[in-house]
C-alpha positions as CSV (number, residue, x, y, z in Angstrom):
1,X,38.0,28.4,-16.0
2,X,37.1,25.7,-13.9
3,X,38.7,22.0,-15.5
4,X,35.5,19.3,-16.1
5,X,34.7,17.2,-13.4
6,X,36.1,14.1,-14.3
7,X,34.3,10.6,-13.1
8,X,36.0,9.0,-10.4
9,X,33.2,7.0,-8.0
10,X,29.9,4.9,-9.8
11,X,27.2,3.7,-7.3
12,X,24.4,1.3,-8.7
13,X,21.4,0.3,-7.1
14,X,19.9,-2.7,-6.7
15,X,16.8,-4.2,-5.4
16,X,15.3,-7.8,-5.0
17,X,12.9,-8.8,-8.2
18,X,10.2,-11.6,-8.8
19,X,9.5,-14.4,-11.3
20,X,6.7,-13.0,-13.4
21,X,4.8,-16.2,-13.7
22,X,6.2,-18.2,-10.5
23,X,6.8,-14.8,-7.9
24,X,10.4,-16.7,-6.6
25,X,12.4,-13.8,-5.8
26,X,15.7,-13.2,-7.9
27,X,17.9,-10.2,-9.1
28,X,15.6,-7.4,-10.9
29,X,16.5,-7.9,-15.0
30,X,16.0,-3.5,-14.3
31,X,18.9,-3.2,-12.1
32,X,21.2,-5.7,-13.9
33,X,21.2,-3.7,-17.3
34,X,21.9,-0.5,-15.1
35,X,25.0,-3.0,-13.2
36,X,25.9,-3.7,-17.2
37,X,26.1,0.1,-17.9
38,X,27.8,0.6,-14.8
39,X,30.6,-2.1,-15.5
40,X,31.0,-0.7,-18.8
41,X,31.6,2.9,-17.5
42,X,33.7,2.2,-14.4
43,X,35.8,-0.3,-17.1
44,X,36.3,2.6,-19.5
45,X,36.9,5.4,-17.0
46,X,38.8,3.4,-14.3
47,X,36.4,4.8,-12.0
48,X,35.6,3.0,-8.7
49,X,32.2,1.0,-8.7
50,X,29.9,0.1,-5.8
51,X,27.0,-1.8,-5.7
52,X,24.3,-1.2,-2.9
53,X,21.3,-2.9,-1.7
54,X,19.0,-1.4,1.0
55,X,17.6,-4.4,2.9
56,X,18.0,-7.5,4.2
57,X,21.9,-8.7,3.9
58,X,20.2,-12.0,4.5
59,X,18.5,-12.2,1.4
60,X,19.8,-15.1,-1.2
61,X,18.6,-13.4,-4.3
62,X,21.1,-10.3,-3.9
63,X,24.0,-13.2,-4.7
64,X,23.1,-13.5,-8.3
65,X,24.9,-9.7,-8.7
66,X,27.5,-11.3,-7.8
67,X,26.7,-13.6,-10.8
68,X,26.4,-10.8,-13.5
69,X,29.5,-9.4,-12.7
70,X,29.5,-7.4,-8.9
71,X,32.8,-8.2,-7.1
72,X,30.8,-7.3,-4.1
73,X,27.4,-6.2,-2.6
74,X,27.1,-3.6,0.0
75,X,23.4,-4.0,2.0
76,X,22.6,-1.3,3.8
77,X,20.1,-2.3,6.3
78,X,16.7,-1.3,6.0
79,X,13.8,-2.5,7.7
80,X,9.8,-2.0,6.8
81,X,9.2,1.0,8.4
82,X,12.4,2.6,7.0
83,X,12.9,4.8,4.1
84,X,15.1,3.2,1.9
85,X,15.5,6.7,-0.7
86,X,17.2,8.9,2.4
87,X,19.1,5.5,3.9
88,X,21.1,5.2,0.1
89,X,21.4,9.4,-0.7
90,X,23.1,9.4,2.1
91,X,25.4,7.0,1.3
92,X,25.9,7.7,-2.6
93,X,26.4,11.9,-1.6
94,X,29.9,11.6,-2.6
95,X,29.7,9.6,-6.1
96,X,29.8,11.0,-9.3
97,X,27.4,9.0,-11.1
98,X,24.3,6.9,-9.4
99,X,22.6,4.3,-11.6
100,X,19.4,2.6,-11.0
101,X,16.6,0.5,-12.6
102,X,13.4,1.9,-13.8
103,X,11.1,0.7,-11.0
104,X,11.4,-3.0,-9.1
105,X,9.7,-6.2,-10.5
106,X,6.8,-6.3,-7.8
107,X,3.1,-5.7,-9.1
108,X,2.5,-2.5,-7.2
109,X,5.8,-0.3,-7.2
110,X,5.7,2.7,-7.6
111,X,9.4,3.4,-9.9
112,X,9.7,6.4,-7.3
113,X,13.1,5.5,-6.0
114,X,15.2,7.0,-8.4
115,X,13.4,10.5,-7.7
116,X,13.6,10.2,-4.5
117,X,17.3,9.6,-3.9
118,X,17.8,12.3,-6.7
119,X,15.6,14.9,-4.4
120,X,17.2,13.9,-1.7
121,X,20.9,14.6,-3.5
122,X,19.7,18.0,-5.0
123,X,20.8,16.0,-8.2
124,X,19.4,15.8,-12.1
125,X,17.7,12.8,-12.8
126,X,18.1,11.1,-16.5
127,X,15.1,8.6,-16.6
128,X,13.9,5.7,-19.0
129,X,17.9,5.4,-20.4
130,X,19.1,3.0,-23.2
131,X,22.5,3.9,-22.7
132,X,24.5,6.0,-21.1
133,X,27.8,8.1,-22.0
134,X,29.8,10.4,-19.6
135,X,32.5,12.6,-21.2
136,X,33.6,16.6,-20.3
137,X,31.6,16.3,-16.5
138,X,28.5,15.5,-18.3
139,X,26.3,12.6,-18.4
140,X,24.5,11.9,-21.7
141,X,21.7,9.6,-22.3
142,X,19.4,8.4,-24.8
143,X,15.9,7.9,-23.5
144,X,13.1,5.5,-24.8
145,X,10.0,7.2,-26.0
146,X,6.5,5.4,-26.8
147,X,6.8,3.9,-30.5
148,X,10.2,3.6,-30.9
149,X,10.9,7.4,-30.5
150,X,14.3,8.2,-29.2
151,X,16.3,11.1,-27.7
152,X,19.3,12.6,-26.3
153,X,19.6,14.3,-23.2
154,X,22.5,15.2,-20.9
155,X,23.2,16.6,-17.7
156,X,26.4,17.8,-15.7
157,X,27.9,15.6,-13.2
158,X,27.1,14.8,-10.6
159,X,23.8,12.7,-11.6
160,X,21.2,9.9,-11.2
161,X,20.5,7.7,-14.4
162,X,17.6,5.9,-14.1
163,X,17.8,2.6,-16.8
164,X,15.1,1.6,-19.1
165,X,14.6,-2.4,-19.1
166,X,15.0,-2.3,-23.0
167,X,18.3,-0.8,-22.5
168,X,21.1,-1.3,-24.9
169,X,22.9,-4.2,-22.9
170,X,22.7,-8.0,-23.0
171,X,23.9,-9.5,-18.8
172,X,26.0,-12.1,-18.6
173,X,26.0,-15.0,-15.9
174,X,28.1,-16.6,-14.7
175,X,28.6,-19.1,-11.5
176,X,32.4,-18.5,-10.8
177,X,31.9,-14.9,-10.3
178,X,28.9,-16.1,-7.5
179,X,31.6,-17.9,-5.9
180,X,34.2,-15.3,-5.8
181,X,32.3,-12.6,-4.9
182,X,31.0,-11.6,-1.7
183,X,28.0,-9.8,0.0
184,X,29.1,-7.3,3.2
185,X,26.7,-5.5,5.7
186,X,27.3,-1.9,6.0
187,X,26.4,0.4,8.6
188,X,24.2,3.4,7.4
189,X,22.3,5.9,8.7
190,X,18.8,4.9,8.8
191,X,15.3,7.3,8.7
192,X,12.1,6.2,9.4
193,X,9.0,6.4,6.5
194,X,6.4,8.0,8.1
195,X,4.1,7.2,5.6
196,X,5.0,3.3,6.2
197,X,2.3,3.0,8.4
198,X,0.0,4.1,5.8
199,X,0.1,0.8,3.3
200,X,-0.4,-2.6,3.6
201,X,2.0,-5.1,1.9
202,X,0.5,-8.5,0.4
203,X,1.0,-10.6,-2.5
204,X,-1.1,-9.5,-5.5
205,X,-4.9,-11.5,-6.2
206,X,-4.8,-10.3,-9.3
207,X,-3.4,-8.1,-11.8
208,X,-5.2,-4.4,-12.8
209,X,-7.6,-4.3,-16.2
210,X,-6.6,-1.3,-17.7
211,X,-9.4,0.3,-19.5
212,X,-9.7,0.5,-22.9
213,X,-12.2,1.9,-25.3
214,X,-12.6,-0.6,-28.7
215,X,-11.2,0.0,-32.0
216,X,-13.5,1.4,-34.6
217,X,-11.2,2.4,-36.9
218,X,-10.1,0.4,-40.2
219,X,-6.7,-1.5,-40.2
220,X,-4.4,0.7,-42.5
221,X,-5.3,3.6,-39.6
222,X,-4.7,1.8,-36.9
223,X,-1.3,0.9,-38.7
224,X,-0.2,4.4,-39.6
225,X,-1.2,5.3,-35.6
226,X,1.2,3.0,-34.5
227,X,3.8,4.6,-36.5
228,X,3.1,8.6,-35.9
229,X,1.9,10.4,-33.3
230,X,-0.9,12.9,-34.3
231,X,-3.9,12.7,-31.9
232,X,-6.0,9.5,-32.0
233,X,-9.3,12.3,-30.8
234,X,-10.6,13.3,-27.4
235,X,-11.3,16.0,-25.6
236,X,-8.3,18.5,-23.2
237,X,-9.8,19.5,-20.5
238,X,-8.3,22.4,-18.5
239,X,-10.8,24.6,-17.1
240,X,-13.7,24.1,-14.7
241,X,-14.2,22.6,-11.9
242,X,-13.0,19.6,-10.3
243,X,-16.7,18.3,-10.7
244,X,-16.8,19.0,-14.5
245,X,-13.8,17.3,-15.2
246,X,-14.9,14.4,-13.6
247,X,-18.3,14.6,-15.2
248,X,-16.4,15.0,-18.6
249,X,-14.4,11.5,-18.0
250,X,-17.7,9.8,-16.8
251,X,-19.1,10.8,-20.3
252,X,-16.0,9.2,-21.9
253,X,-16.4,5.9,-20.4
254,X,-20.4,5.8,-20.6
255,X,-19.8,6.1,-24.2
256,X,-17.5,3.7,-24.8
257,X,-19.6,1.1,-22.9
258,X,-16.3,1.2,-20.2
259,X,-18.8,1.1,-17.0
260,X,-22.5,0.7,-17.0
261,X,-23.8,2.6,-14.4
């Protein structure tokens, strides 16, 4: 019988975030809880921890990992037309564990990093993670679920965690360990995104209105819906036609006054 795979290599990814309200680029508050886990595991398991970026080495805001506790950040680099998931699987093949944020801080990302790299690995991915725990060549994780549901779910090593921003750790800053540590280009194999030349990049006008049909229920139900999860009503559509399910939605939002045409 074959020993468990014991943890030896932790790689975490991080990206480059943005001030909600003022858009100055800093660390992503996603990828520093997943840096927190991965201190806390490479601490406990004596396992060797990397920290990659793929991207522009030049960029200041990847120093503030240095901040929250990296003793180094390796930048792969990564241009526009590049595809940043193939660019880090290739480099993480040979780790154990791979860590990762949710999705960035930018108005428009997608969060599909984290599957991509795990596609690209052939690996498990463990998504929306408050914490993580490895023990016996397994990973175990306990995911957030809408209104305050929780649950535990593991998978066997090697495999990509992907970190929930609520997650069960508090960063810490601090200046002297931006000063000591240091931020090294990398070479990396590099593949080009052929769907790059498909999108075009810009700062957000304004920010999506997610629609919404109005409350006409009294307040004690609308208290004991936020606390259980039996069906607030609607319709399942899973026959028919393309057309008919569209027709059925269009009902929906005439209804509740969502469009008026």
């Amino acid at each position: 019988m074959n020993a468990p795979q014991q943890i030896r290599r932790i790689a975490v990814l991080v990206s480059v975030g943005r001030h909600p309200l003022s858009g100055a680029r800093r660390y992503s508050r996603n990828d520093a809880a997943a840096l927190e886990i991965g201190l806390a595991l490479a601490d406990k398991h004596r396992a060797q921890l990397a920290v990659l970026h793929a991207g522009d080495a030049a960029e200041p805001a990847l120093a503030e990992y240095l901040a929250l506790g990296a003793r180094e950040v390796e930048v792969l680099a990564c241009g526009a037309a590049d595809d940043p998931g193939r660019t880090l699987a290739a480099r993480v093949k040979d780790y154990d564990l791979v860590l990762t944020g949710t999705r960035a801080e930018g108005a428009y990302d997608t969060g599909m990093l984290p599957y991509q790299v795990a596609a690209a690995l052939g690996r498990p991915l463990l998504a929306a993670a408050v914490d993580v725990g490895v023990a016996d060549g397994r990973a175990t994780v306990r995911q957030f679920l809408p209104k305050g549901l929780r649950r535990r779910v593991e998978a066997v090593l090697p495999a990509v965690v992907a970190v929930h921003p609520l997650a069960n750790v508090q960063p810490r800053y601090a200046y002297a360990r931006l000063r000591a540590g240091a931020i090294r280009t990398a070479p990396a194999a590099r593949f080009e995104d052929a769907g790059a030349a498909a999108w075009t990049l810009g700062a957000p006008e304004r920010k999506p209105v997610r629609l919404a049909a109005a409350e006409k229920r009294s307040g004690h139900a609308r208290m004991l819906s936020a606390t259980t999860t039996e069906s607030r009503g609607g319709n399942v559509v899973n026959g028919g036609t393309s057309v008919e399910k569209a027709q059925v939605i269009l009902a929906y939002l005439r209804e509740h006054q969502l469009i008026d045409y």
